[in-house]
C-alpha positions in Angstrom: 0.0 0.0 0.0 0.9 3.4 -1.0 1.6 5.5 2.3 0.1 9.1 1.7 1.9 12.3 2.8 -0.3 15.4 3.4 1.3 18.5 2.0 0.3 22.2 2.3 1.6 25.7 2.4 0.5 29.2 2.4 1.5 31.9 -0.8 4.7 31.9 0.4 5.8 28.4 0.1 2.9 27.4 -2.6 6.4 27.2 -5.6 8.4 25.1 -3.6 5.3 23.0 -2.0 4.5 22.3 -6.0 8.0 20.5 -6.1 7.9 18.9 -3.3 4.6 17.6 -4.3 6.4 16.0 -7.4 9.2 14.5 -5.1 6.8 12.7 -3.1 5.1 11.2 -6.2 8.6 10.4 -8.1 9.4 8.4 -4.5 6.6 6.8 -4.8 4.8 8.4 -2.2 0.6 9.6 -2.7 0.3 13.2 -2.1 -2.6 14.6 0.0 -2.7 17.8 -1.6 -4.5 20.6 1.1 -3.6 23.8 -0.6 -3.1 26.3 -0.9 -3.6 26.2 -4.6 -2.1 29.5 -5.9 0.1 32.4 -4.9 -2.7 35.0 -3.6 -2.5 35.8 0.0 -3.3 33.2 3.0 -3.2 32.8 6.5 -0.4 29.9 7.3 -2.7 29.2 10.7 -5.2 28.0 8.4 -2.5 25.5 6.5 -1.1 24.0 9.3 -4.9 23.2 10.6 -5.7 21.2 7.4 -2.7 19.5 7.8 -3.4 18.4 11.5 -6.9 17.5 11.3 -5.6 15.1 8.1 -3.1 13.2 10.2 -5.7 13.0 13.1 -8.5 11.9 11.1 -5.9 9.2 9.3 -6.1 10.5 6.2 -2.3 10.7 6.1 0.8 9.8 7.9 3.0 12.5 7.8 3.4 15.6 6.6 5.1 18.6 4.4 4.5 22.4 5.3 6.0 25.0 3.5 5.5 28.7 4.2 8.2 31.8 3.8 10.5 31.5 6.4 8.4 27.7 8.2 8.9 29.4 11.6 5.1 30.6 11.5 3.7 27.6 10.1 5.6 25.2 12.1 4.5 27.0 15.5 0.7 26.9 13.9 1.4 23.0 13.7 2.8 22.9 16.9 -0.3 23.2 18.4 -1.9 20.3 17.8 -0.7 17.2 20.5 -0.6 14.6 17.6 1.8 16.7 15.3 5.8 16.6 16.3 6.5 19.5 13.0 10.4 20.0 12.9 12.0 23.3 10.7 14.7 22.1 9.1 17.1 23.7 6.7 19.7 20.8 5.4 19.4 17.2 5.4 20.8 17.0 8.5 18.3 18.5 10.7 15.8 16.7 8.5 17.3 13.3 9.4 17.8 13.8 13.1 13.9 15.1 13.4 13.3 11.7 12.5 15.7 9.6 14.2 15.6 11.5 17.9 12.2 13.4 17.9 10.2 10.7 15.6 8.8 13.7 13.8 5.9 13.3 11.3 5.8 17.2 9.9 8.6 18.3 7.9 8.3 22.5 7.9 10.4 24.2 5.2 10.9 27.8 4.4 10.0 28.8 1.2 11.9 31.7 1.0 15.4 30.1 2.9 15.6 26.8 1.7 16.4 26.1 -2.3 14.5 23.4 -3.9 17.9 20.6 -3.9 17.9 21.3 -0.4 14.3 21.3 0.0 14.3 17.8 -1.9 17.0 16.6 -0.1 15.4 17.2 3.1 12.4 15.3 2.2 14.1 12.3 0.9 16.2 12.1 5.0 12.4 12.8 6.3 10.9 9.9 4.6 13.4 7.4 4.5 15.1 7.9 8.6 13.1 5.6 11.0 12.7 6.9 14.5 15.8 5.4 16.8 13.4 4.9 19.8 15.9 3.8 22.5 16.9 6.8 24.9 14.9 9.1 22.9 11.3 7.4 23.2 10.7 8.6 26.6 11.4 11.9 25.7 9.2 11.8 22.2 6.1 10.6 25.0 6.0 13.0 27.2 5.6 15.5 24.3 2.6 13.6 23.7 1.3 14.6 27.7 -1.4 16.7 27.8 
């Protein structure tokens, strides 16, 4: 089975969100497409919601927000007790966010990260498995209410 991977992003990060959305697809991955679906202003909040209430609901497994800088949006996704969103801005940040924080958002600035970067982000996201071990207590108690 194909796994699907929400994606979204505000105006800021709606070019580099369209690449990404072609990465996924080219890994094999099915993008869950949430918008936004052109480059006229949005409010990332609203973004980051979608995305959240598509992992909740089981409609996805992870996820891919994009907006100008991903600070905004990733605090937006933050929010939510079921979403772990890491910013990252090189591969290495990507793949640790997976292996010691078992992340399942990948935030990326639209506006800061280029799109080999962006790509080779996304390909350390997907592919690095959670480590578990020493770092499992610490991913549960972000999960405490």
């Amino acid at each position: 089975m194909t796994e699907t991977i929400a994606i979204a992003s505000d105006h800021a990060g709606f070019a580099l969100k369209g690449v990404l959305k072609l990465e996924l697809e080219s890994l094999g991955y099915a993008p869950l497409d949430l918008g936004t679906d052109d480059t006229a202003s949005v409010d990332y909040p609203d973004y980051a919601e979608k995305l959240a209430q598509a992992i909740k609901a089981g409609k996805a497994s992870r996820g891919i927000l994009v907006c100008g800088t991903g600070i905004g949006i990733s605090i937006a996704a933050n929010r939510h007790r079921e979403i772990r969103a890491a910013l990252c801005q090189d591969v290495t940040t990507a793949r640790l966010s997976r292996e010691h924080n078992d992340a399942n958002v990948l935030v990326l600035g639209g506006r800061i990260v280029g799109e080999e970067v962006a790509k080779g982000c996304l390909k350390a996201f997907l592919e690095t498995p959670f480590a578990g071990g020493r770092h499992e207590g610490r991913v549960a108690k972000l999960a405490k209410p």
